[in-house]
Jmol script that loads the backbone (N, CA, C; Angstrom):
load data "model"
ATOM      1  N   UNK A   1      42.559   0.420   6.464  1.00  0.00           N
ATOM      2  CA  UNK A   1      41.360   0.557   7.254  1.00  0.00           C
ATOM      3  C   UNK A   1      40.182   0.841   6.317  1.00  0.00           C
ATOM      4  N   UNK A   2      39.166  -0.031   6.694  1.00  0.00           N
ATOM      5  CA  UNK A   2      37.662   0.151   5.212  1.00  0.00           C
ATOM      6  C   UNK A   2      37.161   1.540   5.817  1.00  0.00           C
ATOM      7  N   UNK A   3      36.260   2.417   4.740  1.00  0.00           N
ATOM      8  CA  UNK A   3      35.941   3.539   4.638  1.00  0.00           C
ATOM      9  C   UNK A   3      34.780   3.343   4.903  1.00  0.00           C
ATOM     10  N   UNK A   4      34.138   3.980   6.370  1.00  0.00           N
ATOM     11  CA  UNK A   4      32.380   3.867   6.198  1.00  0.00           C
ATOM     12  C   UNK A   4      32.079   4.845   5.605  1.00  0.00           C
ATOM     13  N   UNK A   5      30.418   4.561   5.404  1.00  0.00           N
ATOM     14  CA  UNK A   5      30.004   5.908   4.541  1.00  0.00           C
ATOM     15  C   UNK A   5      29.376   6.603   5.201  1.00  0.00           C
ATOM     16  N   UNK A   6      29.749   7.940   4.377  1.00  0.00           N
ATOM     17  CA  UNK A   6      29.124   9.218   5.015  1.00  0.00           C
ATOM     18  C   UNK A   6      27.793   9.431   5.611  1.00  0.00           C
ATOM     19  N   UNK A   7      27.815   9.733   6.682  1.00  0.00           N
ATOM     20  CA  UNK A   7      26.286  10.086   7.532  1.00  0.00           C
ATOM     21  C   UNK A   7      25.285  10.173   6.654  1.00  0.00           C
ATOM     22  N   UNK A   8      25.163  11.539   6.062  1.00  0.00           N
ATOM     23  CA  UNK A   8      24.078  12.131   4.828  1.00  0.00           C
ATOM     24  C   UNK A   8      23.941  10.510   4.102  1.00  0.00           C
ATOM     25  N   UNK A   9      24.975   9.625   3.498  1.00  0.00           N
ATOM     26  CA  UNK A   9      23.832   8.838   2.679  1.00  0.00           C
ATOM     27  C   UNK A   9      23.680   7.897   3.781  1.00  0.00           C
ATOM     28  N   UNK A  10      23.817   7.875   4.293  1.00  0.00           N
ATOM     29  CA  UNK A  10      23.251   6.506   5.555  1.00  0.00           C
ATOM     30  C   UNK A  10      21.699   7.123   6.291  1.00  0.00           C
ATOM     31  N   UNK A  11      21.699   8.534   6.289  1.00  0.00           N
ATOM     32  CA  UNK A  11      20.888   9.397   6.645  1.00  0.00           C
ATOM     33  C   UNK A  11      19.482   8.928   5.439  1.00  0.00           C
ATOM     34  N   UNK A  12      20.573   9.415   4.819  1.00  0.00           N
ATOM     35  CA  UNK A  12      19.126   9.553   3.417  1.00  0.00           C
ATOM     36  C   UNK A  12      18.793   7.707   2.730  1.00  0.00           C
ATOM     37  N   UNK A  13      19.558   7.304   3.327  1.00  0.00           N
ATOM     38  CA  UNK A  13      19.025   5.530   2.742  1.00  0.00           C
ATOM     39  C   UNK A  13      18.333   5.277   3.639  1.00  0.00           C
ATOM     40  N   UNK A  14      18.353   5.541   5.376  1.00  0.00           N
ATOM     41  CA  UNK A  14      17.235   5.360   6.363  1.00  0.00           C
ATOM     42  C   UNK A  14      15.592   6.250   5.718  1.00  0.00           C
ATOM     43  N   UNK A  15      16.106   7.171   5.288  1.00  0.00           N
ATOM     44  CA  UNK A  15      14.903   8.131   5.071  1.00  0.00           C
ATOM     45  C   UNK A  15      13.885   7.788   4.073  1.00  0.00           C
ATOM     46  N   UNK A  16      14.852   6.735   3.319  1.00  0.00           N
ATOM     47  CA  UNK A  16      14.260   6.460   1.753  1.00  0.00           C
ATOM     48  C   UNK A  16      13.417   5.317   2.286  1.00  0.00           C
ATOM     49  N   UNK A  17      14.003   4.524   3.231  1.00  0.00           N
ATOM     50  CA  UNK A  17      13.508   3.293   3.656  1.00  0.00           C
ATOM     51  C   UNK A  17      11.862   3.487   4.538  1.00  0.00           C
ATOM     52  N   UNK A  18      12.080   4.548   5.180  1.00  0.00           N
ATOM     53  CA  UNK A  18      11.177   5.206   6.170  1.00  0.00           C
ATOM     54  C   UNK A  18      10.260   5.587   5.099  1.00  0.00           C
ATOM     55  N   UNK A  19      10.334   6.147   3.813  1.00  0.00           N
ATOM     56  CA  UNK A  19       9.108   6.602   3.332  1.00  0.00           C
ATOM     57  C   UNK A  19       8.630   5.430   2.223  1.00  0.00           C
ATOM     58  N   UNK A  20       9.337   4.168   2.120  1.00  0.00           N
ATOM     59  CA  UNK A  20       8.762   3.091   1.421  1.00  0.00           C
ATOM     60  C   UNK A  20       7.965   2.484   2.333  1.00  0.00           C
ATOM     61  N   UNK A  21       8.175   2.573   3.883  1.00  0.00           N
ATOM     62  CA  UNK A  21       7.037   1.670   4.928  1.00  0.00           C
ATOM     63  C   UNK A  21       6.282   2.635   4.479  1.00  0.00           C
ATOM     64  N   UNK A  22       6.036   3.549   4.371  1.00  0.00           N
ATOM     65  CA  UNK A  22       4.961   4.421   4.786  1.00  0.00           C
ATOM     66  C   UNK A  22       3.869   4.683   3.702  1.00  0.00           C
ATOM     67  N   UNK A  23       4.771   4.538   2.277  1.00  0.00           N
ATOM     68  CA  UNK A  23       3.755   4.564   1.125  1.00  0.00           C
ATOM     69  C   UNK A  23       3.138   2.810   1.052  1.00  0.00           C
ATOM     70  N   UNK A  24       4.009   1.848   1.640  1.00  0.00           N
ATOM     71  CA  UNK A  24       3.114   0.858   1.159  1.00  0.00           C
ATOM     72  C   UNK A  24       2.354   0.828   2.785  1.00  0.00           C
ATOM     73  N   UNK A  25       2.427   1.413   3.614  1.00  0.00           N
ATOM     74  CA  UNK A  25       1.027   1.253   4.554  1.00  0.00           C
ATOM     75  C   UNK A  25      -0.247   1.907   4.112  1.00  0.00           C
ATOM     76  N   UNK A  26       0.161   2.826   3.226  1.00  0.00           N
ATOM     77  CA  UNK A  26      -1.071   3.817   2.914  1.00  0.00           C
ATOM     78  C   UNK A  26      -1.617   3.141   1.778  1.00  0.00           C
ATOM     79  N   UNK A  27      -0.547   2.568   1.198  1.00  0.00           N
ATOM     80  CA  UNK A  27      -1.396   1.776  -0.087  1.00  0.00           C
ATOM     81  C   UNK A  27      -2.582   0.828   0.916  1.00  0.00           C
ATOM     82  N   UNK A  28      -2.095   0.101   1.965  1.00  0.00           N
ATOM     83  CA  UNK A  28      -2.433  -1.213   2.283  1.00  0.00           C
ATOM     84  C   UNK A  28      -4.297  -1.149   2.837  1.00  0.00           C
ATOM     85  N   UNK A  29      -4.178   0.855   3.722  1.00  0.00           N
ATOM     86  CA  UNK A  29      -5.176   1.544   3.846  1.00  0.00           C
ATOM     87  C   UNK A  29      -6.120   1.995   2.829  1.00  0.00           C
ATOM     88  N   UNK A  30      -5.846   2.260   1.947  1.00  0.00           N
ATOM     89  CA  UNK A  30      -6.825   2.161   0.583  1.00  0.00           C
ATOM     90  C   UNK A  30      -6.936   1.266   0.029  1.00  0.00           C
ATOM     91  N   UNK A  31      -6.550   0.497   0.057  1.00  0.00           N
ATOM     92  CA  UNK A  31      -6.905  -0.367  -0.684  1.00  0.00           C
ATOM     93  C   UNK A  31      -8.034  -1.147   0.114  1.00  0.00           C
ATOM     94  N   UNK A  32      -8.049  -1.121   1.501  1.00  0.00           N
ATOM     95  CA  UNK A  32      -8.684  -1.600   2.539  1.00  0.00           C
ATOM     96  C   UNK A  32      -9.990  -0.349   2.775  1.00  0.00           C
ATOM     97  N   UNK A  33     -10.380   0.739   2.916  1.00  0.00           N
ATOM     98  CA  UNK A  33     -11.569   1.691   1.969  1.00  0.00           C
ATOM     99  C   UNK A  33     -11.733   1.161   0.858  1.00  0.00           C
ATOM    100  N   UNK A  34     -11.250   0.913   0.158  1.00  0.00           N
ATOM    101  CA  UNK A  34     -12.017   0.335  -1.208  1.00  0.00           C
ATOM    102  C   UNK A  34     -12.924  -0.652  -1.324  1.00  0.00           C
ATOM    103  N   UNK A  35     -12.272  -1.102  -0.472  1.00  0.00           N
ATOM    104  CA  UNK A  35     -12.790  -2.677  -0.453  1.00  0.00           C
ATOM    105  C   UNK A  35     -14.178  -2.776   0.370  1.00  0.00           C
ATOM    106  N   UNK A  36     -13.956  -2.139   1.192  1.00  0.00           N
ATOM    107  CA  UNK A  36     -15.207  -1.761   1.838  1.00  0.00           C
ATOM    108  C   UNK A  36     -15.963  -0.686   1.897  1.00  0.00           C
ATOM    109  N   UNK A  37     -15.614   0.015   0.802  1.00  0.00           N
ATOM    110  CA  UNK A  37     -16.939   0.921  -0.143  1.00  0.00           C
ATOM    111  C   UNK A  37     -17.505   0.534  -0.988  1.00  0.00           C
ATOM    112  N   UNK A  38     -16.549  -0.731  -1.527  1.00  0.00           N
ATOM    113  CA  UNK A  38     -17.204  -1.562  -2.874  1.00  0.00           C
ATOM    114  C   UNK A  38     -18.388  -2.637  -2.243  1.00  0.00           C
ATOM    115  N   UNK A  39     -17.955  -3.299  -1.043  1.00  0.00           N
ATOM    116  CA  UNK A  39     -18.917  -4.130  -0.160  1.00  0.00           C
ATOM    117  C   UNK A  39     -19.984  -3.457   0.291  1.00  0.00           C
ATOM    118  N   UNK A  40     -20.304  -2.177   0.886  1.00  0.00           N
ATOM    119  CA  UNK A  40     -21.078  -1.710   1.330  1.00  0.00           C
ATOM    120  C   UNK A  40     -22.258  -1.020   0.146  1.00  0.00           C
ATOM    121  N   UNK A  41     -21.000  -1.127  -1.413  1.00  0.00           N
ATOM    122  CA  UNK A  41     -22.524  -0.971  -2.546  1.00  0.00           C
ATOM    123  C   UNK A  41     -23.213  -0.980  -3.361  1.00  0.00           C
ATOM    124  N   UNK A  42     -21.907  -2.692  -3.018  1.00  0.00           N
ATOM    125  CA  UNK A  42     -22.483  -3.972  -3.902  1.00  0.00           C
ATOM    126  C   UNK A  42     -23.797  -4.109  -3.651  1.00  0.00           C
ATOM    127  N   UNK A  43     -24.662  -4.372  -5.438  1.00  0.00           N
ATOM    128  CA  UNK A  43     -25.789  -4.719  -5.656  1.00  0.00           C
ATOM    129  C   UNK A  43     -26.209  -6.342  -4.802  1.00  0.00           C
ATOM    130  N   UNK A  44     -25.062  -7.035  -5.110  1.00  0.00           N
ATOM    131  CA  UNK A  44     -25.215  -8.508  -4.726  1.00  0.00           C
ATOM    132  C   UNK A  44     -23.441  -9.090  -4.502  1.00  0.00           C
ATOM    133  N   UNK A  45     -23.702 -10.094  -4.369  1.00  0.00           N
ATOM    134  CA  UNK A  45     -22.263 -10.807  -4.206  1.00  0.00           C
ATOM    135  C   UNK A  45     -21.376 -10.898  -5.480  1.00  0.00           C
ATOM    136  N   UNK A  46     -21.884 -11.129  -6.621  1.00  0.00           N
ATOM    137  CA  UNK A  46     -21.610 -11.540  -7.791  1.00  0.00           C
ATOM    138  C   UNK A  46     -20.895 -10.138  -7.904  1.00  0.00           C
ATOM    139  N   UNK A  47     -21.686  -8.537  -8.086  1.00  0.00           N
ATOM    140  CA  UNK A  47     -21.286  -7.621  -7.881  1.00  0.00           C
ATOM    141  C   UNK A  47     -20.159  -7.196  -7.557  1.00  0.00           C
ATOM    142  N   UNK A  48     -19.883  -7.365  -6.270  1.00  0.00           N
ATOM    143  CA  UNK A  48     -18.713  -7.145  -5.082  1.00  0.00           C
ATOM    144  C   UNK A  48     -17.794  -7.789  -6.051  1.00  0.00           C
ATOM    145  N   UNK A  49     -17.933  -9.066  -6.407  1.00  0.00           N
ATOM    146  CA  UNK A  49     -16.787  -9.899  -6.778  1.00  0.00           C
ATOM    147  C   UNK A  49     -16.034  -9.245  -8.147  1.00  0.00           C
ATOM    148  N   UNK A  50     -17.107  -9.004  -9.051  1.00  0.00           N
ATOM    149  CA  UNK A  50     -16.672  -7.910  -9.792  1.00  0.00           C
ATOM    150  C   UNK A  50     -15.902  -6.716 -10.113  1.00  0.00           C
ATOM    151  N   UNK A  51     -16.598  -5.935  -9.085  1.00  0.00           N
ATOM    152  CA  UNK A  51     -15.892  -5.174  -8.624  1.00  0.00           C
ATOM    153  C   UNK A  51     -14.795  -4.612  -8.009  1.00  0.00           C
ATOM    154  N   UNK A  52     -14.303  -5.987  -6.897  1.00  0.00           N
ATOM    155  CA  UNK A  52     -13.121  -6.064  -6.116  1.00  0.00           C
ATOM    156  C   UNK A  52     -11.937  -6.575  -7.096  1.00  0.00           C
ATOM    157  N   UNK A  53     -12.332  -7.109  -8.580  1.00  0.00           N
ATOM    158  CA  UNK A  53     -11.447  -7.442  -9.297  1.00  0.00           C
ATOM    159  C   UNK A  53     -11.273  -6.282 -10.041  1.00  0.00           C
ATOM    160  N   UNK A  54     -12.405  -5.979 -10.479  1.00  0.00           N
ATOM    161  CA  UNK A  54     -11.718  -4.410 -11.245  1.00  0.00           C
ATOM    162  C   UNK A  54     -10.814  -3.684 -10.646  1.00  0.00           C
ATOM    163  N   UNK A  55     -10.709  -3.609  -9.507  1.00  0.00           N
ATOM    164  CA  UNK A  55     -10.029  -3.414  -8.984  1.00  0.00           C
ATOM    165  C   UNK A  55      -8.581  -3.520  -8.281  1.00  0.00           C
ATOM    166  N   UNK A  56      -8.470  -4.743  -8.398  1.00  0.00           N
ATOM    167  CA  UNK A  56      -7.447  -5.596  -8.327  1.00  0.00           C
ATOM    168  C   UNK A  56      -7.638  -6.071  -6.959  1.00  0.00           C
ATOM    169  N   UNK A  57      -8.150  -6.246  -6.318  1.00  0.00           N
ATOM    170  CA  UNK A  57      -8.431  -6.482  -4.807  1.00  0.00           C
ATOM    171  C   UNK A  57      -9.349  -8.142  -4.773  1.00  0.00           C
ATOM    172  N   UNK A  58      -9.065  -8.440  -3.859  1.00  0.00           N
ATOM    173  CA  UNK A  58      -9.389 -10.209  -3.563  1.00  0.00           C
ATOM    174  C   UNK A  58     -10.786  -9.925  -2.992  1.00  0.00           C
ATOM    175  N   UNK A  59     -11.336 -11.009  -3.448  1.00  0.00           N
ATOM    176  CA  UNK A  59     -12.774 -11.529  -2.945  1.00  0.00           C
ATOM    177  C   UNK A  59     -12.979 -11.234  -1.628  1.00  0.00           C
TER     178      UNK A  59
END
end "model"
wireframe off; spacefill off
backbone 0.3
color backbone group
């Protein structure tokens, strides 16, 4: 008969999983403020574009 695995790591691999959605939503949220703090003070377009690359963030 196959051996399932123990609660605790099935526990803690849900948990691990639960806090990878959660750091890349928060990334997805700053990065999304950025983007529109950099737009709101941008000199010009050329600017922004600049900027959103220094950043690593798309046009």
């Amino acid at each position: 008969m196959p051996r399932s695995e123990p609660t605790s790591r099935t526990h803690e691999q849900g948990h691990f999983a639960k806090a990878r959605v959660a750091a890349r939503d928060h990334d997805d949220v700053m990065r999304s403020r950025a983007a529109i703090r950099v737009t709101k003070n941008a000199r010009d377009n050329g600017d922004r574009v600049r900027l959103l690359a220094m950043l690593g963030l798309e046009a």
